[in-house]
py3Dmol code that shows the C-alpha trace and the ligand (Angstrom):
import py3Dmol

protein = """\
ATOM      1  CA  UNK A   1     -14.913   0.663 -19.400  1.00  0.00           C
ATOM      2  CA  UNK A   2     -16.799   0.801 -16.136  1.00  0.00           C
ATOM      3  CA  UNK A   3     -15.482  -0.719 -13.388  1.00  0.00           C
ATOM      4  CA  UNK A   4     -16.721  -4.148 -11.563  1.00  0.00           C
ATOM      5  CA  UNK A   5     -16.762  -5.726  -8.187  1.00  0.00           C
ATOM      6  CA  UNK A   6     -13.446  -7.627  -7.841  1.00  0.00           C
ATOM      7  CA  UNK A   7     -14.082  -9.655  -5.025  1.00  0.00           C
ATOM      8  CA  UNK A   8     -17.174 -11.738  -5.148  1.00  0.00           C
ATOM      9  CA  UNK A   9     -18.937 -15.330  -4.179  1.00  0.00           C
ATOM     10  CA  UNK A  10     -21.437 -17.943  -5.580  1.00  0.00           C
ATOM     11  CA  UNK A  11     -22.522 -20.775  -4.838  1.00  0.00           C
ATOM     12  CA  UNK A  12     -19.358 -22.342  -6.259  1.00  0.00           C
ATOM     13  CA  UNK A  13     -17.802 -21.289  -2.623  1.00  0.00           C
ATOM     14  CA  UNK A  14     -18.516 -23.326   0.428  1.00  0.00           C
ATOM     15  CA  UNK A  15     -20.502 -20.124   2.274  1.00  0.00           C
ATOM     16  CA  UNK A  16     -22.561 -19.077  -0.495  1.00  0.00           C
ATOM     17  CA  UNK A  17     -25.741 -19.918  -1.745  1.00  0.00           C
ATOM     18  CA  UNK A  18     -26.160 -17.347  -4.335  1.00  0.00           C
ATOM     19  CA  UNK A  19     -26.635 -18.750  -8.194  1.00  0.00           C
ATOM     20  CA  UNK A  20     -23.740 -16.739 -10.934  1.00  0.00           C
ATOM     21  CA  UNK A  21     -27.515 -15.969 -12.736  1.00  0.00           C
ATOM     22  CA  UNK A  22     -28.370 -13.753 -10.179  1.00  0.00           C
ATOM     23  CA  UNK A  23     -25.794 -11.560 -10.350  1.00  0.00           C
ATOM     24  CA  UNK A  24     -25.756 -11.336 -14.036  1.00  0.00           C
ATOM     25  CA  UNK A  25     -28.854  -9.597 -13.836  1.00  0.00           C
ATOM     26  CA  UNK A  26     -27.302  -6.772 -11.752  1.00  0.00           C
ATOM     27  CA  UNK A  27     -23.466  -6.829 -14.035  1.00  0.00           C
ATOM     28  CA  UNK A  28     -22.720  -4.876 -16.933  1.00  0.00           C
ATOM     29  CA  UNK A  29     -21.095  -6.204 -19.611  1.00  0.00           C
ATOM     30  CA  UNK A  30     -18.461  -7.832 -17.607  1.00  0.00           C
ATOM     31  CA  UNK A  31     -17.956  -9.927 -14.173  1.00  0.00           C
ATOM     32  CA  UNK A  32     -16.000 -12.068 -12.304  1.00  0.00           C
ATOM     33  CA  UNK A  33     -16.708 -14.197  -9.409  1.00  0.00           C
ATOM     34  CA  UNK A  34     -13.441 -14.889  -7.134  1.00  0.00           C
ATOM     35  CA  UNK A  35     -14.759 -18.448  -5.319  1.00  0.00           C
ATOM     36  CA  UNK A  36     -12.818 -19.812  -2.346  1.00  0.00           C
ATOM     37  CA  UNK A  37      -9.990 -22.176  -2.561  1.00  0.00           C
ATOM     38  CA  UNK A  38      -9.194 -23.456   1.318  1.00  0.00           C
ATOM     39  CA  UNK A  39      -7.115 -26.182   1.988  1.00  0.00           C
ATOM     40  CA  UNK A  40      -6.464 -26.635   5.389  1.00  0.00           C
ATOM     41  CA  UNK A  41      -5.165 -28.960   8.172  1.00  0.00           C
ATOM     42  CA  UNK A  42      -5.193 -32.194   6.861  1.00  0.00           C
ATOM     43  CA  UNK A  43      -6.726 -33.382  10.163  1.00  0.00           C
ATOM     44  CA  UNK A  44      -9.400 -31.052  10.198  1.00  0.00           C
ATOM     45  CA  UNK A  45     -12.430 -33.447  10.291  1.00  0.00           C
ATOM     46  CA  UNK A  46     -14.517 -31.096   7.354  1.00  0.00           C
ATOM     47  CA  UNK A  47     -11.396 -31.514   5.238  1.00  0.00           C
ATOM     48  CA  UNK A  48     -10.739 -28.761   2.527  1.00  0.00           C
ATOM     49  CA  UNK A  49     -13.212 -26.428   0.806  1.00  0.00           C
ATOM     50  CA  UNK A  50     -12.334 -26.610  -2.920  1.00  0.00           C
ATOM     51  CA  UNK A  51     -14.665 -25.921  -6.026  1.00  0.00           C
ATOM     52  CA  UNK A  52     -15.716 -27.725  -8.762  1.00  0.00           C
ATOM     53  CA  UNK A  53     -13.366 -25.770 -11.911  1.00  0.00           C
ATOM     54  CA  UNK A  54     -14.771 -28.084 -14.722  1.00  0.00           C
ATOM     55  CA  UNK A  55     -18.571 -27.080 -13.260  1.00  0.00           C
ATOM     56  CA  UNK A  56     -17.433 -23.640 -12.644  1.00  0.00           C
ATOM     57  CA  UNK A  57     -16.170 -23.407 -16.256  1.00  0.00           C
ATOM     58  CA  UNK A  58     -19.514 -24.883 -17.402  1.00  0.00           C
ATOM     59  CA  UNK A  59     -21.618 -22.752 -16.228  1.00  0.00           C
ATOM     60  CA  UNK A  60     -19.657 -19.965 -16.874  1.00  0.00           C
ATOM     61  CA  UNK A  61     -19.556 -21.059 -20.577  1.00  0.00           C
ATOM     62  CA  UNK A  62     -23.635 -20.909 -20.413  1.00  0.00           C
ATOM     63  CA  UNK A  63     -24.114 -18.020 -18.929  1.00  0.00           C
ATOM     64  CA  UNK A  64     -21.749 -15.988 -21.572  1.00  0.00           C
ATOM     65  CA  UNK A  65     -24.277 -17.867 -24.294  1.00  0.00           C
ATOM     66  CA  UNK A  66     -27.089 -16.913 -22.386  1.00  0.00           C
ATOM     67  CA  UNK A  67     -26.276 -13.138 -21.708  1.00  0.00           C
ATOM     68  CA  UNK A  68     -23.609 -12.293 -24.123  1.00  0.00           C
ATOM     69  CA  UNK A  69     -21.902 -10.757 -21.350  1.00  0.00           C
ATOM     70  CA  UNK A  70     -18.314 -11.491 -20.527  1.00  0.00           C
ATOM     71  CA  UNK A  71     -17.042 -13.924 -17.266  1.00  0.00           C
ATOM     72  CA  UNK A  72     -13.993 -13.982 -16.031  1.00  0.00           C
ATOM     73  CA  UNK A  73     -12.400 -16.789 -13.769  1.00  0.00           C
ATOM     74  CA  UNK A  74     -11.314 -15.603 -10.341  1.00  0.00           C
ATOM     75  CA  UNK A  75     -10.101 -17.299  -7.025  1.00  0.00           C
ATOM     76  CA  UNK A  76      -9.367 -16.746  -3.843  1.00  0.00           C
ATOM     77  CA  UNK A  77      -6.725 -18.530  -2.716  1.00  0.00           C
ATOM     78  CA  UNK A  78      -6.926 -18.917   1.561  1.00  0.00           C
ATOM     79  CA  UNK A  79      -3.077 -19.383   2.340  1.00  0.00           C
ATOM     80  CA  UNK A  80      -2.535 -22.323   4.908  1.00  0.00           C
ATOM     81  CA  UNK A  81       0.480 -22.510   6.554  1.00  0.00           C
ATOM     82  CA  UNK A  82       1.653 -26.246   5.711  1.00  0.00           C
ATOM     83  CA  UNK A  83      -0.137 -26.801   2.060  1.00  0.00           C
ATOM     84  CA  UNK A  84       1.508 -24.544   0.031  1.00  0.00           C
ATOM     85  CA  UNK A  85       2.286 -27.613  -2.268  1.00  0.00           C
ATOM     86  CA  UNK A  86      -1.316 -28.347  -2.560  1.00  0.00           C
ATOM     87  CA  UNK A  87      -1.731 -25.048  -3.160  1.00  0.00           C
ATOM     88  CA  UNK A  88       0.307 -24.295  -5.934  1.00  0.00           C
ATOM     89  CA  UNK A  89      -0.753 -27.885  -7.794  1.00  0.00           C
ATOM     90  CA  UNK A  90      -3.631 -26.555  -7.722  1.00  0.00           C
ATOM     91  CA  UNK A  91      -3.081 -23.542  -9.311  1.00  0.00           C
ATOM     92  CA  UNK A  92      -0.908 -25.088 -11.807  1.00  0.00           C
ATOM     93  CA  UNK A  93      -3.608 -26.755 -13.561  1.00  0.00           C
ATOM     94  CA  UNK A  94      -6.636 -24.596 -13.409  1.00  0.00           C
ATOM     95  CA  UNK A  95      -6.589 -21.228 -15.128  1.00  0.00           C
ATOM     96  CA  UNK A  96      -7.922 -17.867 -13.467  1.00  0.00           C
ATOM     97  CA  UNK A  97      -7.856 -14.377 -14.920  1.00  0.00           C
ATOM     98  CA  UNK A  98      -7.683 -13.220 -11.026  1.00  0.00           C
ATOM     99  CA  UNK A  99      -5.947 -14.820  -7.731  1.00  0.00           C
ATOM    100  CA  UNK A 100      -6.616 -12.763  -4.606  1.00  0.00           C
ATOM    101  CA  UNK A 101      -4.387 -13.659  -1.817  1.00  0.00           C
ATOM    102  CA  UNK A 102      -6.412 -14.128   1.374  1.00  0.00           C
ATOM    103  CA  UNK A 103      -5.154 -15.116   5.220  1.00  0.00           C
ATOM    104  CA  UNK A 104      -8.455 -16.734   6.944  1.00  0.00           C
ATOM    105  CA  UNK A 105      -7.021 -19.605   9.119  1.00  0.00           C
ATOM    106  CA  UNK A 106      -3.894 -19.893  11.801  1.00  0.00           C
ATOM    107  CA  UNK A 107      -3.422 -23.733  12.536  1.00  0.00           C
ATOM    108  CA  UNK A 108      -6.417 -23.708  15.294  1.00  0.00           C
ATOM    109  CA  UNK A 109      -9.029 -21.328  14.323  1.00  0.00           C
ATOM    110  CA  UNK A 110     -10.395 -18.829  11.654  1.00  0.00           C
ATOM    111  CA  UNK A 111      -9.407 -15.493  12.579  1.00  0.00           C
ATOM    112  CA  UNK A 112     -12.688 -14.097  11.955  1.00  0.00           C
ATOM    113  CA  UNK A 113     -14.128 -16.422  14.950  1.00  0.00           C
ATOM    114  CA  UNK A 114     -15.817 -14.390  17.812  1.00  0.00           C
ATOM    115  CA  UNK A 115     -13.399 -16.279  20.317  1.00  0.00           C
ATOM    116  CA  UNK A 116     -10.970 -14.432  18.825  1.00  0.00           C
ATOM    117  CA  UNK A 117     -12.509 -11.309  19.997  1.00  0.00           C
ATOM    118  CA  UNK A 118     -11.705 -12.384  23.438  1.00  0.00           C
ATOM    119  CA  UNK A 119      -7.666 -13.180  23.040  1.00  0.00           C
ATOM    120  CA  UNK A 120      -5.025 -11.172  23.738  1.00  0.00           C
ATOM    121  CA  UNK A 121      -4.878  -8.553  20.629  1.00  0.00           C
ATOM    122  CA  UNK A 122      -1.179  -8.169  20.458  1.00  0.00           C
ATOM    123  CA  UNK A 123      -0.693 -11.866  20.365  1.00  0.00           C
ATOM    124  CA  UNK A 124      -3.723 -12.256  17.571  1.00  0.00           C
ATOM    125  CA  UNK A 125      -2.605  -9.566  15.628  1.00  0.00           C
ATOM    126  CA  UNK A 126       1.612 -10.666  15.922  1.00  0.00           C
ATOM    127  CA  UNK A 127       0.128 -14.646  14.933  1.00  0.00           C
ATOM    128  CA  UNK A 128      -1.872 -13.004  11.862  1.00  0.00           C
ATOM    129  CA  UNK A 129       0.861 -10.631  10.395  1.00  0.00           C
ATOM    130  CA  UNK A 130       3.706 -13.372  10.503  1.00  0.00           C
ATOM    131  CA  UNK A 131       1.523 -16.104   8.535  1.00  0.00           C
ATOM    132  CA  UNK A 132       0.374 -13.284   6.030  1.00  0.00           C
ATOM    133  CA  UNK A 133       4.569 -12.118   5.800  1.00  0.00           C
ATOM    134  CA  UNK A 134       5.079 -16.488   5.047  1.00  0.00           C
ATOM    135  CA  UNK A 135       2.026 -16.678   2.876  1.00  0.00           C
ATOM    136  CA  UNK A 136       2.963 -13.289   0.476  1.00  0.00           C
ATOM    137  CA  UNK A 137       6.398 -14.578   0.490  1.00  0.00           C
ATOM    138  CA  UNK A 138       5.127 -17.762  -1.292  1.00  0.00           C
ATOM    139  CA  UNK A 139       2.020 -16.524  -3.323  1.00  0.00           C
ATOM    140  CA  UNK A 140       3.326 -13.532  -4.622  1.00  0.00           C
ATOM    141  CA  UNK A 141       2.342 -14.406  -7.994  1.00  0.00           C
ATOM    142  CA  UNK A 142      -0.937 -13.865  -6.633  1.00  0.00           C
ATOM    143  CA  UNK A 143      -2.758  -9.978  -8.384  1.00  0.00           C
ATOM    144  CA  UNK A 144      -4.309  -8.595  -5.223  1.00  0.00           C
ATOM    145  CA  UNK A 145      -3.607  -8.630  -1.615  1.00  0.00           C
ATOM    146  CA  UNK A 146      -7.308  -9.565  -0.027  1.00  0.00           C
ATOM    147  CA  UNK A 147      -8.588  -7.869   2.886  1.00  0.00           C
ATOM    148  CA  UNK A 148      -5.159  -6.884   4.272  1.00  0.00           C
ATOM    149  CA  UNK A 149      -7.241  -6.650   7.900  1.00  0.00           C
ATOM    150  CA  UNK A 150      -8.880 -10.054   8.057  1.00  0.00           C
ATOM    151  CA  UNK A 151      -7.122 -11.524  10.669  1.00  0.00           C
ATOM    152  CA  UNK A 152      -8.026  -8.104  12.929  1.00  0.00           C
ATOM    153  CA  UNK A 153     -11.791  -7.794  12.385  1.00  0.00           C
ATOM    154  CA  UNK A 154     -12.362  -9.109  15.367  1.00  0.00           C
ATOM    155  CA  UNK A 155      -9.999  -6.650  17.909  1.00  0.00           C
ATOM    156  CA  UNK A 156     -11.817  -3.202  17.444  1.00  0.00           C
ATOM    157  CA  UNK A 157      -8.700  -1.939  17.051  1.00  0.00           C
ATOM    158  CA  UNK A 158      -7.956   1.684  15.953  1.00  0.00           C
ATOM    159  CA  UNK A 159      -4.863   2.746  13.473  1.00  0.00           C
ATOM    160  CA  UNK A 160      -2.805   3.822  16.241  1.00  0.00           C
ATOM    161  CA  UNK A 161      -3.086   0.708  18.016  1.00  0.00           C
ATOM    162  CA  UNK A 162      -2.763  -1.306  14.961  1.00  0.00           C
ATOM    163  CA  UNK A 163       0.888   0.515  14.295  1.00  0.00           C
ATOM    164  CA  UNK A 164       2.156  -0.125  17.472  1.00  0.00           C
ATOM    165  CA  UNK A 165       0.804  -3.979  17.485  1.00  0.00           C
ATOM    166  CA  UNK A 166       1.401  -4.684  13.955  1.00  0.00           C
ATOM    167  CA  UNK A 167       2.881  -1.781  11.909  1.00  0.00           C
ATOM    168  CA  UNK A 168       6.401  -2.797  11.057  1.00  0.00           C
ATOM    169  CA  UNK A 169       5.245  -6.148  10.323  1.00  0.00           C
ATOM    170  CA  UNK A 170       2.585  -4.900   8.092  1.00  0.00           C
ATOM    171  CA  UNK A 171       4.857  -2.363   5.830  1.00  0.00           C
ATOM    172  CA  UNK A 172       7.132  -5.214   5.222  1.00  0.00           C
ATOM    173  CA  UNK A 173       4.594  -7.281   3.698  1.00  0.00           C
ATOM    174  CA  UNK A 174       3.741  -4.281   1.609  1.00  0.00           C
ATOM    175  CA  UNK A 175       7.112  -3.795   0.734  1.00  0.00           C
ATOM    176  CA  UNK A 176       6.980  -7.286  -0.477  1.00  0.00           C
ATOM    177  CA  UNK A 177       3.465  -6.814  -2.418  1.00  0.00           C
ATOM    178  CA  UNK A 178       4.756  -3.589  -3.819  1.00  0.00           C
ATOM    179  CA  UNK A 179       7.619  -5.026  -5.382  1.00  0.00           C
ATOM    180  CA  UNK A 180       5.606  -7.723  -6.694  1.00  0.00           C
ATOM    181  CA  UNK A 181       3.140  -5.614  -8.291  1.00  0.00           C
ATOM    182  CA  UNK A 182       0.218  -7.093  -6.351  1.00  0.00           C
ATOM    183  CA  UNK A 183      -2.676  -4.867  -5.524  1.00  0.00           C
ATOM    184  CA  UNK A 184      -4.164  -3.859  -2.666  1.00  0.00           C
ATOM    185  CA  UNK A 185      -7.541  -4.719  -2.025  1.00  0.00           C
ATOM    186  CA  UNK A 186      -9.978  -2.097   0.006  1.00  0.00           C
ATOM    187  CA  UNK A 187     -12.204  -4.713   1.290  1.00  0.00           C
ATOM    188  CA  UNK A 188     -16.116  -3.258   1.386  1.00  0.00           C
ATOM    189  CA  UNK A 189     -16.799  -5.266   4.002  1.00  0.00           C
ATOM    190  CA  UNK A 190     -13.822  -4.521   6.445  1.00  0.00           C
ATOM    191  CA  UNK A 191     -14.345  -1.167   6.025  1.00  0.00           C
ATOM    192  CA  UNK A 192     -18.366  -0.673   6.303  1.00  0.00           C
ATOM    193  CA  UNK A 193     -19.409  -4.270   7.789  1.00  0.00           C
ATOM    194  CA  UNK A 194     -16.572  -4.175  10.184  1.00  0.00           C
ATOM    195  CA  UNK A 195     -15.964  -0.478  10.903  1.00  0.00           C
ATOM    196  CA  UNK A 196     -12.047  -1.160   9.526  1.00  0.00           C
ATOM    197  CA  UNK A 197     -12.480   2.298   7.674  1.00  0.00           C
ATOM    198  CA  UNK A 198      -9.643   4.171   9.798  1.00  0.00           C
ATOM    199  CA  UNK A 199      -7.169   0.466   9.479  1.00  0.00           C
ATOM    200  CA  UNK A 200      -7.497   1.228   5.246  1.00  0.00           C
ATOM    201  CA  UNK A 201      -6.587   5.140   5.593  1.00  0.00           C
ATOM    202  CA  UNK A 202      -3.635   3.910   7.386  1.00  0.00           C
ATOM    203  CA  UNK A 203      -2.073   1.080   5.370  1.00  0.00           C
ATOM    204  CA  UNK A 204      -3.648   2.542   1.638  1.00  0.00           C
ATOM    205  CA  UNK A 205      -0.998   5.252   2.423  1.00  0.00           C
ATOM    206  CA  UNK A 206       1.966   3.003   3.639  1.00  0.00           C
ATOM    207  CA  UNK A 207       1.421   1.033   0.022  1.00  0.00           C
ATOM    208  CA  UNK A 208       0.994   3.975  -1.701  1.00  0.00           C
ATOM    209  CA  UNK A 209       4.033   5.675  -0.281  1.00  0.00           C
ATOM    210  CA  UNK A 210       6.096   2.425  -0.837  1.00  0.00           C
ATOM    211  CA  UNK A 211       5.665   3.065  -4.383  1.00  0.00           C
ATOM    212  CA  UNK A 212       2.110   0.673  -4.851  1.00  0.00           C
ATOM    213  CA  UNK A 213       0.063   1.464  -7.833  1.00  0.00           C
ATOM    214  CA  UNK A 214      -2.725  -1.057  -7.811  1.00  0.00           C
ATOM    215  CA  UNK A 215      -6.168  -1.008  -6.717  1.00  0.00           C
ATOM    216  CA  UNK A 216      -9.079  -2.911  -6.352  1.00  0.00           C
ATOM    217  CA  UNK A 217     -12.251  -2.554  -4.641  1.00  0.00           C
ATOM    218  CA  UNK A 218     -14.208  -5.831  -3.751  1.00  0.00           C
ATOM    219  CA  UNK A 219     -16.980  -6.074  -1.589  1.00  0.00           C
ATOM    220  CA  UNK A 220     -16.490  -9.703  -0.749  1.00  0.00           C
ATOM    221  CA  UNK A 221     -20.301 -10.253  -1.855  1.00  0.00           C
ATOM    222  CA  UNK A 222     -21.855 -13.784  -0.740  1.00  0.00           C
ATOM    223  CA  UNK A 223     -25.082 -12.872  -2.206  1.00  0.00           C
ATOM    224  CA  UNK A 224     -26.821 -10.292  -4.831  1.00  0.00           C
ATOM    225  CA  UNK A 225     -27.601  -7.774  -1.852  1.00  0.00           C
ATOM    226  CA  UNK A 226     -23.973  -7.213  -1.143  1.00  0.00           C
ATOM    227  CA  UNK A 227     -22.389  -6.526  -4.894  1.00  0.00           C
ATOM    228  CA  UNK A 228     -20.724  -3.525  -5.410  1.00  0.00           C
ATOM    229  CA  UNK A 229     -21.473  -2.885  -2.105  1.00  0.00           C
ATOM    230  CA  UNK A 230     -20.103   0.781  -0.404  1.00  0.00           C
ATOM    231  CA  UNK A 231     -18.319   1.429  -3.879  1.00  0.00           C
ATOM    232  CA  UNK A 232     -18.383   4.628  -3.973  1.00  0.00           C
ATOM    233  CA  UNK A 233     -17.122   5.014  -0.426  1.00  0.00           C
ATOM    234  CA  UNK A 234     -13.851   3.372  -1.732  1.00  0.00           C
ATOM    235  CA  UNK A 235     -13.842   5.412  -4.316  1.00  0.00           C
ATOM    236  CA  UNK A 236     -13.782   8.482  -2.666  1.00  0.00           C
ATOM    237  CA  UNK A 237     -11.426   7.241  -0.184  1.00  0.00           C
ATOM    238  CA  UNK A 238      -8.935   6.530  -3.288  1.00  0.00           C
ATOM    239  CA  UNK A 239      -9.621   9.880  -4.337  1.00  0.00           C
ATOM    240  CA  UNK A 240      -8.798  11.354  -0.730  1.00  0.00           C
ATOM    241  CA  UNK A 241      -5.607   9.596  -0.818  1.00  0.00           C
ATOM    242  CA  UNK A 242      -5.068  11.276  -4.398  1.00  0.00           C
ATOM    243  CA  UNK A 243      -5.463   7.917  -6.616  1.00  0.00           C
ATOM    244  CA  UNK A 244      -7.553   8.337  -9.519  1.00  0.00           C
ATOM    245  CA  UNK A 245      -7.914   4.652 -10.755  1.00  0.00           C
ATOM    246  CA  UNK A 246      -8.909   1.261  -9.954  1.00  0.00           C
ATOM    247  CA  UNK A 247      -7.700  -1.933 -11.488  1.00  0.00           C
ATOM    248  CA  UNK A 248      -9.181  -5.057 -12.957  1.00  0.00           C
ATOM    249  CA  UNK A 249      -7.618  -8.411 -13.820  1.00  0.00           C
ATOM    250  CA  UNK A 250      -8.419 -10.594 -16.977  1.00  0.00           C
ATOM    251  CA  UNK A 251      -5.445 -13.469 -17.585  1.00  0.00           C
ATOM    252  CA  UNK A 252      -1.996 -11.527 -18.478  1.00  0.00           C
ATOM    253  CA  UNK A 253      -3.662  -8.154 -18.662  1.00  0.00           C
ATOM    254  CA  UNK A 254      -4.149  -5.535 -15.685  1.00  0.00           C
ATOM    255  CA  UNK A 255      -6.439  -2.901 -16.955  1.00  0.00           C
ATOM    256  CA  UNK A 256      -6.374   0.739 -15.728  1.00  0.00           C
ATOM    257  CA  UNK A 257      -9.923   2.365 -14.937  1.00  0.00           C
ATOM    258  CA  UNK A 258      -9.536   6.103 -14.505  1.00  0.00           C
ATOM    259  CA  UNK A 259     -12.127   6.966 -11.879  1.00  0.00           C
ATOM    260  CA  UNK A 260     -12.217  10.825 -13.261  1.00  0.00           C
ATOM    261  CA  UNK A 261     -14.140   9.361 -16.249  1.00  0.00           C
ATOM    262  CA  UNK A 262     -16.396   7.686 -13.880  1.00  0.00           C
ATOM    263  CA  UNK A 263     -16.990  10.326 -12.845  1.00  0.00           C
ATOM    264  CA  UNK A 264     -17.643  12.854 -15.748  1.00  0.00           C
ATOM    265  CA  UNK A 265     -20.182   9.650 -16.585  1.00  0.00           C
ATOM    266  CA  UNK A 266     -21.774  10.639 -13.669  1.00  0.00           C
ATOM    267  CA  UNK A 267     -22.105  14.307 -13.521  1.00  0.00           C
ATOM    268  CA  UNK A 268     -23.105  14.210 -17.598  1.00  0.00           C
TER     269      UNK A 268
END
"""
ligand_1 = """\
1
ZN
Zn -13.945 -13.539 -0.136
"""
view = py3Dmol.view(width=600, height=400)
view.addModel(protein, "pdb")
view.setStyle({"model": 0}, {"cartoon": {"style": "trace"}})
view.addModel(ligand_1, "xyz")
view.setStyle({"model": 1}, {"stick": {}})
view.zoomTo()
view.show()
């Protein structure tokens, strides 16, 4: 089986425009979109950004008629310090064959702001580790640890300044998503978009020394130009780290994708 984008947006998320048809054309025989689930301050004046499941289901149902291809149900769940009981309700009643765990908002801003690109790094980056070690230690029923770096894109900062700002903090979270058999995400975008290539070296090989297994590679797509962006580049940073597979999620079942036979497919 060939491998497919693992992190991905449609219109059914509040930042994207771009119709589930119009990446069909460019899928194989299987996708999955992963659309955003936010709740967040329950004073915040544009009040949560949920989507429509029954809608989402619908059209996924039409599209499978339509293609014959095969569409799975992801989410992205945007930990907020304060609604984890929303959150989990939530997730109780609607059914996903992926959950990436993703840390987007402190209590007064999005982390990917620009303003944050003016604060105190050590301060941003201490704020942004602590609410991802709360937010893993609630969600870690979650498959896939989303853009580990997030909350950093925004500092410039390079690996050795990320282990002295952030390191312990960070290889106790993976500690915890080790143990918990989540996977770690290497995020297309962090990595080519935001130049967070060196940041994934780093922390690929903390998980993988702590014993981590899973991968995924998502390009956090918002529209058609962006899916499966910079693939191969995670690919053949797995393979300089010495991992030969990639994961994918479908409800109760982690699948294995040997990247060797990827690429035999290639060279053959
Ligand atoms: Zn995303």
């Amino acid at each position: 089986m060939d491998y497919y984008d693992q992190h991905v947006h449609t219109d059914f998320s509040f930042d994207s425009d771009e119709k589930m048809a119009a990446y069909l054309k460019l899928a194989g025989d299987n996708f999955v979109s992963t659309e955003h689930l936010d709740f967040k301050d329950p004073d915040d004046k544009d009040g949560d950004d949920l989507f429509d499941y029954d809608a989402y289901s619908r059209e996924i149902h039409r599209l499978e008629e339509d293609t014959g291809k095969h569409i799975f149900k992801g989410v992205e769940i945007g930990y907020f310090a304060g609604r984890e009981k929303d959150i989990k309700s939530y997730l109780k009643k609607h059914d996903f064959d992926i959950k990436l765990l993703s840390f987007h908002r402190g209590p007064d801003y999005d982390f990917d702001d620009s303003m944050v690109s003016q604060m105190d790094p050590l301060k941003v980056a201490d704020q942004y580790y602590r609410l991802m070690w709360k937010g893993i230690n609630a969600f870690h029923d979650a498959d896939v640890l989303a853009h580990f770096d997030y909350g950093v894109r925004q500092l410039n900062l390079t690996s050795g300044m990320f282990e002295t700002t952030a390191g312990v903090l960070l290889a106790n979270i993976l500690k915890l998503a080790v143990r918990y058999n989540m996977a770690f995400e290497l995020n297309t975008t962090s990595m080519y978009k935001y130049h967070n290539i060196g940041l994934y070296d780093y922390a690929l090989e903390i998980y993988k020394q702590l014993g981590g297994k899973r991968f995924t590679i998502g390009s956090d797509a918002h529209d058609t130009t962006q899916y499966m962006r910079n693939y191969e580049n995670a690919v053949d940073m797995l393979k300089a780290h010495d991992i030969h597979h990639v994961n994918v999620y479908r409800k109760n079942a982690m699948i294995i994708v040997p990247l060797d036979d990827v690429d035999e497919g290639i060279k053959y």
